[in-house]
TORSENU-986868 format. One record per atom (N, C-alpha, C, O): residue number from 1; atom name; residue in three letters; x, y, z. Coordinates in steps of 0.02 Angstrom, whole numbers, plus 50000, padded with zeros to 5 digits. Layout:
BEGIN
{NUM,"CA","Ala",{X,Y,Z}};
...
***
This chain:
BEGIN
{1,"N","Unk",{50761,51155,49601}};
{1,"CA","Unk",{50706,51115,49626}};
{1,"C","Unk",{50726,51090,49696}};
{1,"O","Unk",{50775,51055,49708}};
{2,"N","Unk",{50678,51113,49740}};
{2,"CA","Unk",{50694,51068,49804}};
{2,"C","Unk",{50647,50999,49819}};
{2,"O","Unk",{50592,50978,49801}};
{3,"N","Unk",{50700,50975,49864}};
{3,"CA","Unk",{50717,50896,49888}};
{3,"C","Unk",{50677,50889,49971}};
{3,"O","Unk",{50678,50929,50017}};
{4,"N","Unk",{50650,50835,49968}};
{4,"CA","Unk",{50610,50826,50034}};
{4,"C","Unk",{50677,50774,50049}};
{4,"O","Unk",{50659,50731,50089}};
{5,"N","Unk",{50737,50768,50033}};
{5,"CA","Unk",{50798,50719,50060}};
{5,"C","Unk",{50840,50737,50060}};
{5,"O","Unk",{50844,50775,50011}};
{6,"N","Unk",{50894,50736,50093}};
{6,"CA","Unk",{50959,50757,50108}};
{6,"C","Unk",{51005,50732,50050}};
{6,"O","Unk",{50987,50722,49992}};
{7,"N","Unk",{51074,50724,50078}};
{7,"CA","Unk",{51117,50713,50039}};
{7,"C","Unk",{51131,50650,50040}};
{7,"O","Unk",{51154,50619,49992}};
{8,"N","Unk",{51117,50623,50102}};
{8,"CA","Unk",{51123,50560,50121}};
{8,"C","Unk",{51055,50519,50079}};
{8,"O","Unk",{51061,50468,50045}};
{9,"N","Unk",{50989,50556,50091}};
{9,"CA","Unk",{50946,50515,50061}};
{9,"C","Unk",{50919,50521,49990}};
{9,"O","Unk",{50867,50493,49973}};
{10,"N","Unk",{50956,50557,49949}};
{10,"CA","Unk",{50994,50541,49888}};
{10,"C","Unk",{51010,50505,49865}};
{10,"O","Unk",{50988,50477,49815}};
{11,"N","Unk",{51058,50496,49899}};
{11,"CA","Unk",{51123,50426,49902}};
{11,"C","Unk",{51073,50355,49893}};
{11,"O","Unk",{51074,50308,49852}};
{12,"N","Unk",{51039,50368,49941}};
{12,"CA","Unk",{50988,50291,49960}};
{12,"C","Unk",{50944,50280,49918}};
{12,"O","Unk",{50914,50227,49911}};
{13,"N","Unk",{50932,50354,49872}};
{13,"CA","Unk",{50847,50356,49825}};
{13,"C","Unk",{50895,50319,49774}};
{13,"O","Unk",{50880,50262,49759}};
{14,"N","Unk",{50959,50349,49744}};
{14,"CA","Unk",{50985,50328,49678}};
{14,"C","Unk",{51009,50252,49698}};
{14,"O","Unk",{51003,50210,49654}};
{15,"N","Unk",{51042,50226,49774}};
{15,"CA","Unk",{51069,50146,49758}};
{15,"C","Unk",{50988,50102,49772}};
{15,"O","Unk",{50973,50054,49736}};
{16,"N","Unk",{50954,50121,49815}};
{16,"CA","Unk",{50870,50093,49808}};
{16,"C","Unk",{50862,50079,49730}};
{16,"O","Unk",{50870,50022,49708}};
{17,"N","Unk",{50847,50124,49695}};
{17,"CA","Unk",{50844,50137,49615}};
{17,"C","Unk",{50863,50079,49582}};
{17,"O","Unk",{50825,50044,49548}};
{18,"N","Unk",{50961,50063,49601}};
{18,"CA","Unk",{51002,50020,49558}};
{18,"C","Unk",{50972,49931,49592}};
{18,"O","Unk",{50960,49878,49563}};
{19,"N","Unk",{50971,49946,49649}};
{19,"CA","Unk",{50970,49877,49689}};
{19,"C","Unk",{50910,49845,49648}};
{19,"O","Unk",{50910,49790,49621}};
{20,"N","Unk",{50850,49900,49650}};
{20,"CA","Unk",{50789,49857,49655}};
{20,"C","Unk",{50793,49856,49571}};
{20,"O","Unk",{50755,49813,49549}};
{21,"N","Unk",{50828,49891,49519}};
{21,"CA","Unk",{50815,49867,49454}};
{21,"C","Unk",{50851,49801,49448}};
{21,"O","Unk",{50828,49759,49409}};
{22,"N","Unk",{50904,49788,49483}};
{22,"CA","Unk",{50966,49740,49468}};
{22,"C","Unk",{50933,49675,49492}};
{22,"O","Unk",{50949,49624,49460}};
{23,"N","Unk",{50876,49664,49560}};
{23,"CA","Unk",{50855,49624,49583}};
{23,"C","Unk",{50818,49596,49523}};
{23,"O","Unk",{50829,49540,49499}};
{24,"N","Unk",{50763,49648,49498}};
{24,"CA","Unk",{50701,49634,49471}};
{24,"C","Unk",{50733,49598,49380}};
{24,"O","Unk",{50716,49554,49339}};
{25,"N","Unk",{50775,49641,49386}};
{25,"CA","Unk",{50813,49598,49312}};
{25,"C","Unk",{50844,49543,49326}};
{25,"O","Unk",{50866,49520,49273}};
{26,"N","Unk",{50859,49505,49377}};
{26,"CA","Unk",{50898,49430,49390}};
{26,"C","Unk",{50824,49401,49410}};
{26,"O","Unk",{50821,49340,49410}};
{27,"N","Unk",{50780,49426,49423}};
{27,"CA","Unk",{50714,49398,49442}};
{27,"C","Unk",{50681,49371,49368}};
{27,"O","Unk",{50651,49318,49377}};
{28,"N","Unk",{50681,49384,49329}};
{28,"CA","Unk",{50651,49383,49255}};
{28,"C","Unk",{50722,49361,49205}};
{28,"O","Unk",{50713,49347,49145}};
{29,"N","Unk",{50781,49360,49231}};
{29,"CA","Unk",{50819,49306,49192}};
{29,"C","Unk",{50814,49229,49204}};
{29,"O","Unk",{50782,49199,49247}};
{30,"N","Unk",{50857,49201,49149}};
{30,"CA","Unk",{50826,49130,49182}};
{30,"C","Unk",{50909,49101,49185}};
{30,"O","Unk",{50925,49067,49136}};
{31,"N","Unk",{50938,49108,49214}};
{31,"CA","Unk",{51003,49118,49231}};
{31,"C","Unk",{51029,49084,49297}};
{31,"O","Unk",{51088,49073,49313}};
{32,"N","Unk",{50975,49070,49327}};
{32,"CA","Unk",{50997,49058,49412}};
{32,"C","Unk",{51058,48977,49423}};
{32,"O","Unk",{51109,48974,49458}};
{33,"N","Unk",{51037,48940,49395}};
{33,"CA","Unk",{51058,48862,49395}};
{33,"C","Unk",{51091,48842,49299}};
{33,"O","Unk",{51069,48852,49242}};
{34,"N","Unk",{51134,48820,49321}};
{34,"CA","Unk",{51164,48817,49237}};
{34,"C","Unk",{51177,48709,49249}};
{34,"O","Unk",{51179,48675,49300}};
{35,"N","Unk",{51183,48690,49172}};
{35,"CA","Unk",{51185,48607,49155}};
{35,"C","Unk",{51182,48602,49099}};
{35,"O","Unk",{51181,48642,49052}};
{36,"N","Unk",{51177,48526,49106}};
{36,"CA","Unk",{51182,48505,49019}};
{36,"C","Unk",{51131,48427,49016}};
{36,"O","Unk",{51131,48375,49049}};
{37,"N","Unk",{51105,48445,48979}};
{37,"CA","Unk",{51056,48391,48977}};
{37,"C","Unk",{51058,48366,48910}};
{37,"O","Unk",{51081,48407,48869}};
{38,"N","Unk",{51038,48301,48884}};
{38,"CA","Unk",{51039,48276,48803}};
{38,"C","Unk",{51119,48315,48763}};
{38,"O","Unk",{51118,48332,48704}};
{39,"N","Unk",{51158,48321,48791}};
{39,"CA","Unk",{51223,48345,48771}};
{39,"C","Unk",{51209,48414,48750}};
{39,"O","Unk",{51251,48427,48706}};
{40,"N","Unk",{51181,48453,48757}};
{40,"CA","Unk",{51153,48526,48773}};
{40,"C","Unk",{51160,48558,48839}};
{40,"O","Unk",{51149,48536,48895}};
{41,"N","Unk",{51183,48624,48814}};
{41,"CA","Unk",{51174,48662,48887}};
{41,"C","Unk",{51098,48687,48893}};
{41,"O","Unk",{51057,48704,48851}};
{42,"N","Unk",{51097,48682,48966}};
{42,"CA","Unk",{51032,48702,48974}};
{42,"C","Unk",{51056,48744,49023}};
{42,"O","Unk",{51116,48743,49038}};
{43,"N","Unk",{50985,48808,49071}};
{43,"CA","Unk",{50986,48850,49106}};
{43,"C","Unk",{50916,48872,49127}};
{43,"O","Unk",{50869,48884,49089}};
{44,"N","Unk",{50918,48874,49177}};
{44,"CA","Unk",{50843,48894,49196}};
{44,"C","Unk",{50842,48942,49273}};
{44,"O","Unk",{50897,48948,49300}};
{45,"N","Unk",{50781,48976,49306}};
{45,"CA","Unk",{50763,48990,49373}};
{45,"C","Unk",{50704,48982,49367}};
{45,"O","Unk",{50683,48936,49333}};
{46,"N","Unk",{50648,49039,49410}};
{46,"CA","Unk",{50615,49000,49438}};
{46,"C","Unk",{50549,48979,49394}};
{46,"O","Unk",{50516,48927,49396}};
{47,"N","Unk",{50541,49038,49352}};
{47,"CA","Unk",{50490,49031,49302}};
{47,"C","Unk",{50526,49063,49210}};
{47,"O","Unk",{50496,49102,49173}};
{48,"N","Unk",{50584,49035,49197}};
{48,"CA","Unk",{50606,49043,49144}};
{48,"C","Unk",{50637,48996,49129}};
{48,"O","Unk",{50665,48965,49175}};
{49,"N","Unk",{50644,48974,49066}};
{49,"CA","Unk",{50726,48909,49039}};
{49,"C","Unk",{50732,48929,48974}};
{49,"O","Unk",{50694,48958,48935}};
{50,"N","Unk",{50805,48903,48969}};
{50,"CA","Unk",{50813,48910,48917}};
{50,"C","Unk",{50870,48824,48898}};
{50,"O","Unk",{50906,48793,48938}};
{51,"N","Unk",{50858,48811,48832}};
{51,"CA","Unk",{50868,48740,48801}};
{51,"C","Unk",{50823,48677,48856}};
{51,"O","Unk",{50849,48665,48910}};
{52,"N","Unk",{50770,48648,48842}};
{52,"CA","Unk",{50729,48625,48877}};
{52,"C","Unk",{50720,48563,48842}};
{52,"O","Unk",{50723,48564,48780}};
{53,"N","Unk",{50708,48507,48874}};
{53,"CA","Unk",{50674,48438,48822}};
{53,"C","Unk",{50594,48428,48834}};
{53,"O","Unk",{50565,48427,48888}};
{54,"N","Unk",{50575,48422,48785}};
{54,"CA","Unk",{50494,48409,48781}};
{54,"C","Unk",{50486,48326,48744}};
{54,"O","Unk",{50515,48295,48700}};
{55,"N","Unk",{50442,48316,48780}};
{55,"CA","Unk",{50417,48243,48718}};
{55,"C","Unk",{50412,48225,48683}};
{55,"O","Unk",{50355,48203,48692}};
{56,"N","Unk",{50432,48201,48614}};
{56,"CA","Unk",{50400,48185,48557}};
{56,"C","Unk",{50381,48150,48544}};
{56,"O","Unk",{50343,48121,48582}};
{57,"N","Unk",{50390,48130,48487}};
{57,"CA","Unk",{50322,48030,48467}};
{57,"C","Unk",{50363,48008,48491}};
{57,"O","Unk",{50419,48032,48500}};
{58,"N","Unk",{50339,47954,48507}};
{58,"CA","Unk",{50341,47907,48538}};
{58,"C","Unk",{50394,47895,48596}};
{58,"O","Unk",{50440,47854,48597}};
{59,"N","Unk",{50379,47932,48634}};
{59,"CA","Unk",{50402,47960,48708}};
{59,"C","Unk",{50460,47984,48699}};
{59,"O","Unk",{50494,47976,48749}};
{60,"N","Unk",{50492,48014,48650}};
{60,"CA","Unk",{50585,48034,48633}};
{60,"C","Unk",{50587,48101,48681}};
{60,"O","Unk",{50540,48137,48695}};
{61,"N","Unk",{50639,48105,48696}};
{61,"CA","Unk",{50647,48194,48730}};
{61,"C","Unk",{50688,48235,48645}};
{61,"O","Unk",{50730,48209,48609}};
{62,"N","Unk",{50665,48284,48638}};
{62,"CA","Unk",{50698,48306,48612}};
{62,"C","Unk",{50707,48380,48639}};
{62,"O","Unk",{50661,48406,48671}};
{63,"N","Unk",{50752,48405,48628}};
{63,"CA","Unk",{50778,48473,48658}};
{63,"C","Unk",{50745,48544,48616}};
{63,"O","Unk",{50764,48559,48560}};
{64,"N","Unk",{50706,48573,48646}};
{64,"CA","Unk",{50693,48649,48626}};
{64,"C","Unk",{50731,48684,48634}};
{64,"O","Unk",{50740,48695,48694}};
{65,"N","Unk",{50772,48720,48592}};
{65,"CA","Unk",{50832,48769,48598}};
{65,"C","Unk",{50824,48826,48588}};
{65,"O","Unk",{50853,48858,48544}};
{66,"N","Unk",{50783,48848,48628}};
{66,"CA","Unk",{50755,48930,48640}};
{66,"C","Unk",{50754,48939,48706}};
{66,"O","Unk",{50780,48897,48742}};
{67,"N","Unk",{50722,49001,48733}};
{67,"CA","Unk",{50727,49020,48785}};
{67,"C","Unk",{50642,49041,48803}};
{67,"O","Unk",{50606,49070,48762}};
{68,"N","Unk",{50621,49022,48865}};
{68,"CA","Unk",{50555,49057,48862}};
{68,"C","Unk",{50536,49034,48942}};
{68,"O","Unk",{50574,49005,48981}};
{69,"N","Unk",{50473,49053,48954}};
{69,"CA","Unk",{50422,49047,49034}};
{69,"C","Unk",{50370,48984,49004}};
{69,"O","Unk",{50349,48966,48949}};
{70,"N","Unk",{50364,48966,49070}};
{70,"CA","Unk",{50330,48910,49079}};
{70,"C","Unk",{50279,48911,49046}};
{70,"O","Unk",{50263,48967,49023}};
{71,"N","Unk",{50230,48850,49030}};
{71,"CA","Unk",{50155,48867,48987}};
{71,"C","Unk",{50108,48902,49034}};
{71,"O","Unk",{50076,48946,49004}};
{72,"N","Unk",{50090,48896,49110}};
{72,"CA","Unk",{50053,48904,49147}};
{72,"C","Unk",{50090,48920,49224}};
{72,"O","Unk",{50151,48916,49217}};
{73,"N","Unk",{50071,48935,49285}};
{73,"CA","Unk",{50069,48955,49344}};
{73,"C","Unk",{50093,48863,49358}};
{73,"O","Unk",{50138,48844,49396}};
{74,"N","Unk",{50059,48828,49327}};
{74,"CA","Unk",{50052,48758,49376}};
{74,"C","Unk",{50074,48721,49349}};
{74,"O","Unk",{50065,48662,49364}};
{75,"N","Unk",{50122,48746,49283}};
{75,"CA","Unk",{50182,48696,49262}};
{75,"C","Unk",{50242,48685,49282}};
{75,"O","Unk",{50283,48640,49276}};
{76,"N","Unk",{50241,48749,49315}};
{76,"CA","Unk",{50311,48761,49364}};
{76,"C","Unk",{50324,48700,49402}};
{76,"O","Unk",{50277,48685,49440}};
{77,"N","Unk",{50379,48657,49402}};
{77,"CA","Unk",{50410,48601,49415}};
{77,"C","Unk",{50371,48564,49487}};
{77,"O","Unk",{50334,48516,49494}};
{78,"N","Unk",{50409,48625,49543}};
{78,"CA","Unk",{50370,48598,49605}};
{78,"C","Unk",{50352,48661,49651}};
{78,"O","Unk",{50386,48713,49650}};
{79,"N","Unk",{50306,48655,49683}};
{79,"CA","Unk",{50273,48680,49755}};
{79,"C","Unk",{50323,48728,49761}};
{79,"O","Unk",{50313,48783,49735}};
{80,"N","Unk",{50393,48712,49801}};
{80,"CA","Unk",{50456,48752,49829}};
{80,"C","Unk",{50455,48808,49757}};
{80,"O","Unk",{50431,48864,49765}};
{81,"N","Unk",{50474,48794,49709}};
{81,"CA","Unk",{50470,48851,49656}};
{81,"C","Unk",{50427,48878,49641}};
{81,"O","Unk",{50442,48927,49607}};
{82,"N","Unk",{50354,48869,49653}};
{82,"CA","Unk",{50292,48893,49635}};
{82,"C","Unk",{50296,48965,49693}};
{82,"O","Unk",{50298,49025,49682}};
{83,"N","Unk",{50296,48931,49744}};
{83,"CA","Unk",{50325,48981,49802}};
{83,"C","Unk",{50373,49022,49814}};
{83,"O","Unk",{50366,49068,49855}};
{84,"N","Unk",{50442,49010,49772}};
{84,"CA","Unk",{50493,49041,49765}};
{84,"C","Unk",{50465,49103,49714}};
{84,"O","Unk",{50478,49161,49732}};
{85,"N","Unk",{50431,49095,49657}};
{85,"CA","Unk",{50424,49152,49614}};
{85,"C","Unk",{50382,49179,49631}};
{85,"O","Unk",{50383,49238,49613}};
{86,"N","Unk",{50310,49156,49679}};
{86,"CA","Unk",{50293,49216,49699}};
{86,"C","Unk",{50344,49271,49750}};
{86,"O","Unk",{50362,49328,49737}};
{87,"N","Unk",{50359,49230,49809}};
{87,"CA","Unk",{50388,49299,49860}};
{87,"C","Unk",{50450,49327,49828}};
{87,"O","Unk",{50470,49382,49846}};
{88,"N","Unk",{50486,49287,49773}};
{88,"CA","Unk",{50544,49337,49754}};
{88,"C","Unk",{50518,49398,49720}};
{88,"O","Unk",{50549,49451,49724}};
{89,"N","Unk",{50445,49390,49677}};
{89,"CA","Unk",{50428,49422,49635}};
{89,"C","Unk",{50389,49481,49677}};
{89,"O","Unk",{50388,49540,49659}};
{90,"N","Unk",{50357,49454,49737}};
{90,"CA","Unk",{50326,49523,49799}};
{90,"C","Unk",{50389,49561,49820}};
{90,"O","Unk",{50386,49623,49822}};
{91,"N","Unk",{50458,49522,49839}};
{91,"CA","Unk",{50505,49565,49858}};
{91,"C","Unk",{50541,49613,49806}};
{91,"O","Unk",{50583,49654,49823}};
{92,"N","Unk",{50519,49604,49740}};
{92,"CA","Unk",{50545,49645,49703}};
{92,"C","Unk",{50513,49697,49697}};
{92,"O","Unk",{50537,49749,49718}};
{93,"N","Unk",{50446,49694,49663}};
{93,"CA","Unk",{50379,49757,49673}};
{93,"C","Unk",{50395,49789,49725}};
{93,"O","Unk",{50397,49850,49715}};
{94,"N","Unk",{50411,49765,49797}};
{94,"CA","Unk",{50407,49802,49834}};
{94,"C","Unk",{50466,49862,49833}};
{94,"O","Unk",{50468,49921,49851}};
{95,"N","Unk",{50519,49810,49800}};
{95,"CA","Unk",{50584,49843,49817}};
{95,"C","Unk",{50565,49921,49772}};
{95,"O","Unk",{50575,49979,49789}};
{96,"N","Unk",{50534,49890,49708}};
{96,"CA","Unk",{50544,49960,49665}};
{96,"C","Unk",{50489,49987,49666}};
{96,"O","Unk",{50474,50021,49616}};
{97,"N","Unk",{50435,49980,49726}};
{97,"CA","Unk",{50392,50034,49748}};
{97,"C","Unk",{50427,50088,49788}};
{97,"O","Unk",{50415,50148,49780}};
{98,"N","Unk",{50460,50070,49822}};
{98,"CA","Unk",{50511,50099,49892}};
{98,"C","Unk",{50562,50151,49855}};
{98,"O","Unk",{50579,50207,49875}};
{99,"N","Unk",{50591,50097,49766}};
{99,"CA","Unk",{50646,50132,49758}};
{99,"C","Unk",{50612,50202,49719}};
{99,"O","Unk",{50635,50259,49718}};
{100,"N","Unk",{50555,50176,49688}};
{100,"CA","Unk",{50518,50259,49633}};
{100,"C","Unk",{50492,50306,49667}};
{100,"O","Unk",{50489,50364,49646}};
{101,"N","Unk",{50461,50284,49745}};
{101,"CA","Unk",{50464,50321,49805}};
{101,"C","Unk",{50502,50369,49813}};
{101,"O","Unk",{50484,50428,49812}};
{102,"N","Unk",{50558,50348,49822}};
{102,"CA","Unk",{50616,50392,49862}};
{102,"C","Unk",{50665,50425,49787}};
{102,"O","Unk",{50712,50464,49793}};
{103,"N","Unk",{50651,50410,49754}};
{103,"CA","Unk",{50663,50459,49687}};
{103,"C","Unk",{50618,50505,49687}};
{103,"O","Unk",{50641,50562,49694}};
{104,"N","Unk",{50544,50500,49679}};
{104,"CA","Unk",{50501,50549,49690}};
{104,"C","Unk",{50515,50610,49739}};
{104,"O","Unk",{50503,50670,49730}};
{105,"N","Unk",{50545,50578,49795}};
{105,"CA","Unk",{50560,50638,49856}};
{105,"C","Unk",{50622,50652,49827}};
{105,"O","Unk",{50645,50697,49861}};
{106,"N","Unk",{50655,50640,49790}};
{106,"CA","Unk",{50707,50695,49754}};
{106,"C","Unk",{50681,50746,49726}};
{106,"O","Unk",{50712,50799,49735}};
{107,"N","Unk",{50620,50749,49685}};
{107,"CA","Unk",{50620,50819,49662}};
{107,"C","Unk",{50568,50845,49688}};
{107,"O","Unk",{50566,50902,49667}};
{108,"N","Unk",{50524,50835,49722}};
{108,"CA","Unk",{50464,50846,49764}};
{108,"C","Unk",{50476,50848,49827}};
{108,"O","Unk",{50495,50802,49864}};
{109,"N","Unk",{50457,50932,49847}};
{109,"CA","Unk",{50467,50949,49925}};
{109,"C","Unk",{50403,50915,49976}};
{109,"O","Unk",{50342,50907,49977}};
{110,"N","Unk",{50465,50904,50015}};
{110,"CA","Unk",{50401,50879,50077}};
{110,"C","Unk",{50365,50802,50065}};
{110,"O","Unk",{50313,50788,50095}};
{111,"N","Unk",{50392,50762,50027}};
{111,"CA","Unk",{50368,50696,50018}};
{111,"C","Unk",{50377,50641,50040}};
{111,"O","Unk",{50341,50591,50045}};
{112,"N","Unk",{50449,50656,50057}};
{112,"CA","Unk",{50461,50603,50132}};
{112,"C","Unk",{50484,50628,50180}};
{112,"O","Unk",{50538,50658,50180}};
{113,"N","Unk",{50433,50617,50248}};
{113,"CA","Unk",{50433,50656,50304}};
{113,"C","Unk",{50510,50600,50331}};
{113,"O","Unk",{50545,50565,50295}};
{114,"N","Unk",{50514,50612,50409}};
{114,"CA","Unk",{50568,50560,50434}};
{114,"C","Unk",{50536,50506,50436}};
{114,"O","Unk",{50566,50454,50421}};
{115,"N","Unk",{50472,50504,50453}};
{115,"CA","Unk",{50433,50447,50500}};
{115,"C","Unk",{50422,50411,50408}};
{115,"O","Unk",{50443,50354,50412}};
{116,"N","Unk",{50409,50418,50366}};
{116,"CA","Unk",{50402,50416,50302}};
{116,"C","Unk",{50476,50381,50277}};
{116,"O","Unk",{50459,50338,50236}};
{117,"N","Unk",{50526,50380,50282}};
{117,"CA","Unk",{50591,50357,50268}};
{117,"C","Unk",{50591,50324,50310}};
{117,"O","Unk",{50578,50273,50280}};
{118,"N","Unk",{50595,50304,50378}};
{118,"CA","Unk",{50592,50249,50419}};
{118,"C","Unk",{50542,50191,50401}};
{118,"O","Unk",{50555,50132,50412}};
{119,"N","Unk",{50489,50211,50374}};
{119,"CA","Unk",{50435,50158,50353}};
{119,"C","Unk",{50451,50115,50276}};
{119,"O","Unk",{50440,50054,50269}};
{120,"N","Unk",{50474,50154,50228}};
{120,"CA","Unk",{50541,50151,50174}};
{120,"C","Unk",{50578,50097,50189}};
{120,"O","Unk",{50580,50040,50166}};
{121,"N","Unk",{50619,50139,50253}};
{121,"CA","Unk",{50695,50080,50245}};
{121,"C","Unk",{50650,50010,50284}};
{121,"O","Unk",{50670,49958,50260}};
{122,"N","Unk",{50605,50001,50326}};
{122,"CA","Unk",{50585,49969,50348}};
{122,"C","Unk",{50554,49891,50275}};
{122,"O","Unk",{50572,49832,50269}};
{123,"N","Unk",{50503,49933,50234}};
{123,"CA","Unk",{50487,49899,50178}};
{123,"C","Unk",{50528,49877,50145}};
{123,"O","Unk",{50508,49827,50114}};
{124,"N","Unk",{50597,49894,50133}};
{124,"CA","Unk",{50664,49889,50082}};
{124,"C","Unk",{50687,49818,50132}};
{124,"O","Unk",{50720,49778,50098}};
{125,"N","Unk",{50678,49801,50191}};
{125,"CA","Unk",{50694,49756,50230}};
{125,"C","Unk",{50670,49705,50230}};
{125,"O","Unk",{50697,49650,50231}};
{126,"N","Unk",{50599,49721,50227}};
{126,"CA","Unk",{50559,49676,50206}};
{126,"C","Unk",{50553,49628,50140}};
{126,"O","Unk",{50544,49567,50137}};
{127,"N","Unk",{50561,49676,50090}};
{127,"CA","Unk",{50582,49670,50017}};
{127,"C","Unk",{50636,49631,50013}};
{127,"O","Unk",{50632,49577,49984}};
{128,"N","Unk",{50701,49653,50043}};
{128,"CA","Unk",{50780,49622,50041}};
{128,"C","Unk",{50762,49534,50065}};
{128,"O","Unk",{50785,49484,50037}};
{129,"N","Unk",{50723,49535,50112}};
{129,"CA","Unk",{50723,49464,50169}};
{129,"C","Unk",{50707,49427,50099}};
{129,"O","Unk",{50745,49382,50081}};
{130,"N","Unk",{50645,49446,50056}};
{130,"CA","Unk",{50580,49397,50019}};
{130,"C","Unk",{50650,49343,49966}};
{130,"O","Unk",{50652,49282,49958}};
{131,"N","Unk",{50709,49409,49934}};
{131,"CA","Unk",{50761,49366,49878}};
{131,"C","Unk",{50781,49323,49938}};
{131,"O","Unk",{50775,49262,49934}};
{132,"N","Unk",{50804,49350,49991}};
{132,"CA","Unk",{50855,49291,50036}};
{132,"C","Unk",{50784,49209,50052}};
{132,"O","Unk",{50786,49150,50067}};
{133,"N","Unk",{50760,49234,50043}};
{133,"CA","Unk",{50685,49152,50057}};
{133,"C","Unk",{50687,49107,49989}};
{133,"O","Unk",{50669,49048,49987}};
{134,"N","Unk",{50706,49138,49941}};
{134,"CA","Unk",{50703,49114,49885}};
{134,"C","Unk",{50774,49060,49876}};
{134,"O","Unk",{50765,49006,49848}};
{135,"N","Unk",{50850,49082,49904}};
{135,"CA","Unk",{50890,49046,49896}};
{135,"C","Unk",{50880,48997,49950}};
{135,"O","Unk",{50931,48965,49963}};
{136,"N","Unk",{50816,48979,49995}};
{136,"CA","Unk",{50803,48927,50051}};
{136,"C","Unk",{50776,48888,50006}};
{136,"O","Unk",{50798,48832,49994}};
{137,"N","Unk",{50706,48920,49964}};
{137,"CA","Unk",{50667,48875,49929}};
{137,"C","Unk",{50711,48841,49881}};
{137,"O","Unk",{50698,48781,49872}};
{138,"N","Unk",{50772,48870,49841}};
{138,"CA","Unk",{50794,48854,49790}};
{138,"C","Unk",{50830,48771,49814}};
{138,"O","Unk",{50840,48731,49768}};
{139,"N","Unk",{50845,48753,49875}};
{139,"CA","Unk",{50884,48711,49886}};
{139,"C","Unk",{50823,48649,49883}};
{139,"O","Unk",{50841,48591,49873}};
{140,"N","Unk",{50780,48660,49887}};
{140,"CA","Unk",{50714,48619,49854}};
{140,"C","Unk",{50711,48609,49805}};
{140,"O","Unk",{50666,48643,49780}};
{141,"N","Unk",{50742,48570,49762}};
{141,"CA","Unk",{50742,48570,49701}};
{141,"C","Unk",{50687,48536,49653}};
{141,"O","Unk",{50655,48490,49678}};
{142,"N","Unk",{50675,48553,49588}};
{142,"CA","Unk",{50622,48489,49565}};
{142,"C","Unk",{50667,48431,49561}};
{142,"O","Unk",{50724,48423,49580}};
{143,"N","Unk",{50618,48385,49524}};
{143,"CA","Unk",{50652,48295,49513}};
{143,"C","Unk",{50682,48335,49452}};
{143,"O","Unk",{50666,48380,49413}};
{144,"N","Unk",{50749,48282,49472}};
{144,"CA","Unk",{50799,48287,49393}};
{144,"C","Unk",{50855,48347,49408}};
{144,"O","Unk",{50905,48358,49375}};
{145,"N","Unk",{50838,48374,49453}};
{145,"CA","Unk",{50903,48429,49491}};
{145,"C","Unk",{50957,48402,49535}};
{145,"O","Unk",{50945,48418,49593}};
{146,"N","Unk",{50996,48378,49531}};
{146,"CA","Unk",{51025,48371,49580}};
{146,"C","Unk",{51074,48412,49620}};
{146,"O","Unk",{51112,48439,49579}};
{147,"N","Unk",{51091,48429,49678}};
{147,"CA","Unk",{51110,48464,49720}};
{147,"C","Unk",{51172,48523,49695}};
{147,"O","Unk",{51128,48541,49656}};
{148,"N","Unk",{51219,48560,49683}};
{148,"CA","Unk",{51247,48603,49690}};
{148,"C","Unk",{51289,48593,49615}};
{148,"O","Unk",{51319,48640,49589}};
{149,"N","Unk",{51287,48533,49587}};
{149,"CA","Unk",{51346,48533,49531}};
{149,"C","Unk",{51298,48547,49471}};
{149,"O","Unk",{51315,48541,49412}};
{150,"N","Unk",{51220,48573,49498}};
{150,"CA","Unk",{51180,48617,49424}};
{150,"C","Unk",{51174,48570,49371}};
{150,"O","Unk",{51147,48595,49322}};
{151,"N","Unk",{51198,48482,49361}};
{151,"CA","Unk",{51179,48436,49330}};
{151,"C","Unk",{51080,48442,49315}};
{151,"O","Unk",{51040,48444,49361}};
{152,"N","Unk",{51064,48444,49255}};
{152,"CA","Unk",{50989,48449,49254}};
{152,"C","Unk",{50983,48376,49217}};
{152,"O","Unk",{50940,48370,49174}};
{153,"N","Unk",{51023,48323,49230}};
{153,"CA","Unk",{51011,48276,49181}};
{153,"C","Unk",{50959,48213,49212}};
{153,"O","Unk",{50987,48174,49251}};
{154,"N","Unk",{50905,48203,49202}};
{154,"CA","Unk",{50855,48143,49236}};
{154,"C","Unk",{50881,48092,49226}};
{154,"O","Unk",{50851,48051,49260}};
{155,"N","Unk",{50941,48055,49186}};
{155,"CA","Unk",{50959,48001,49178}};
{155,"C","Unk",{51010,47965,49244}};
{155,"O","Unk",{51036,47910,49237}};
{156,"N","Unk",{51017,48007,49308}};
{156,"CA","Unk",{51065,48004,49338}};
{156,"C","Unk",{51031,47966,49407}};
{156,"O","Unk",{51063,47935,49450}};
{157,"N","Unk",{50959,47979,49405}};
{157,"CA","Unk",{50926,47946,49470}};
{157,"C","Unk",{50940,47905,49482}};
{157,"O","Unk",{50916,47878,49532}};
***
């Protein structure tokens, strides 16, 4: 079967491939920020957690010890993260539009011209920038985060 890509752009269809699955799977973990809250570990990013406290009677926190996504779009903590999961989540689509792309021109002749791979690596750039915006937004934290030691505990304000 012939290849509309070289040997070189091979190389780029199969690490495109790995990058943009590896992105899109740390995108949908909830892994990003680790703590301990109510003497529980907790863990969360931008639209996932896992061990969480919810309300109970009469205003108690008690800890949900599962893992799951938010109830809604507009439960998400704050603004900066509401924003963070969309463009991380455009830079990923994009990434693994680019990367099933250039797999395609592995076994299909003539599917990426040059001018066609320049427009590629160009989108993959674009794609790459959207995760790097996300570790800007991330330093925005919601209330109850505090800065780099991943503490999620509200009792500390």
């Amino acid at each position: 079967m012939r290849s509309s890509l070289t040997l070189v752009g091979t190389l780029w269809a199969f690490l495109s491939l790995v990058t943009a699955m590896a992105s899109s799977t740390s995108y949908f973990l909830p892994y990003w920020l680790f703590g301990s809250q109510l003497g529980k570990p907790v863990s969360f990013s931008t639209f996932r957690r896992c061990n969480y406290p919810v309300r109970g009677e009469g205003h108690s926190l008690i800890m949900v010890e599962e893992c799951g996504r938010y109830a809604s779009f507009s439960a998400i903590p704050s603004l900066a993260w509401q924003m963070c999961t969309v463009v991380t989540g455009v830079g990923c689509a994009l990434l693994l539009l680019v990367a099933m792309t250039a797999v395609l021109g592995c076994c299909m002749e003539e599917l990426i011209s040059r001018m066609m791979g320049r427009c590629m690596g160009a989108a993959q750039f674009v794609g790459e920038k959207y995760p790097d915006e996300h570790n800007q937004l991330r330093q925005t934290s919601p209330k109850g985060i505090h800065g780099s030691k991943g503490s999620t505990t509200g009792d500390e304000q």
